[in-house]
N, C-alpha and C positions, 0 to 999 in steps of 0.2 A: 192120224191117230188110229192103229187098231184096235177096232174092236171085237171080233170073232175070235178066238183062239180055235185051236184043233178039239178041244171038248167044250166048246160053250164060250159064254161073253167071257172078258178078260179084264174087268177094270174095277175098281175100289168101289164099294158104294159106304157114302154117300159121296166122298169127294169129287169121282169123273163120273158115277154112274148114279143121277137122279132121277127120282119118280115119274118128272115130265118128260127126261129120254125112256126111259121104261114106256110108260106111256105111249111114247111116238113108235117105237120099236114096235111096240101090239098092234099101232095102228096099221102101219106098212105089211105084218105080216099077215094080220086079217082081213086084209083085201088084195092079197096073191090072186084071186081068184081061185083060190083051190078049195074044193069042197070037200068035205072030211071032217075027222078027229084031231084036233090038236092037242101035245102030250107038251106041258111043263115040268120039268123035273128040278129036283134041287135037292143041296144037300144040307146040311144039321148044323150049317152057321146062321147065326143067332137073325140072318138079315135076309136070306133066301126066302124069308114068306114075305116081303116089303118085296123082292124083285121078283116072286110071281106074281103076287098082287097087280103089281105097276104094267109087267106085260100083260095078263090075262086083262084086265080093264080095258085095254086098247084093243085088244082081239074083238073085242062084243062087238 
């Protein structure tokens, strides 16, 4: 299954793309060991602040 497209994730939420994959995804990416700013972006579908939500929670 892909999931990365060339501009972002690529997959329906809620059907392929749930809060507890959101979740794991924040957790994998907040322990890269990279120190910094991370930027979530999203756009003005009704469901984009359920899939920052879900990554940002994992990042902490």
């Amino acid at each position: 299954m892909k999931i990365f497209g060339t501009a972002g994730v690529r997959l329906r939420f809620p059907d392929e793309l749930d809060p507890i994959l959101l979740y794991r995804v924040g957790l994998v990416l907040g322990n890269l060991g990279v120190s910094g700013t991370s930027h979530i972006v999203y756009d003005s579908r009704v469901t984009s602040h359920l899939v920052m939500y879900g990554l940002a929670l994992g990042m902490l």
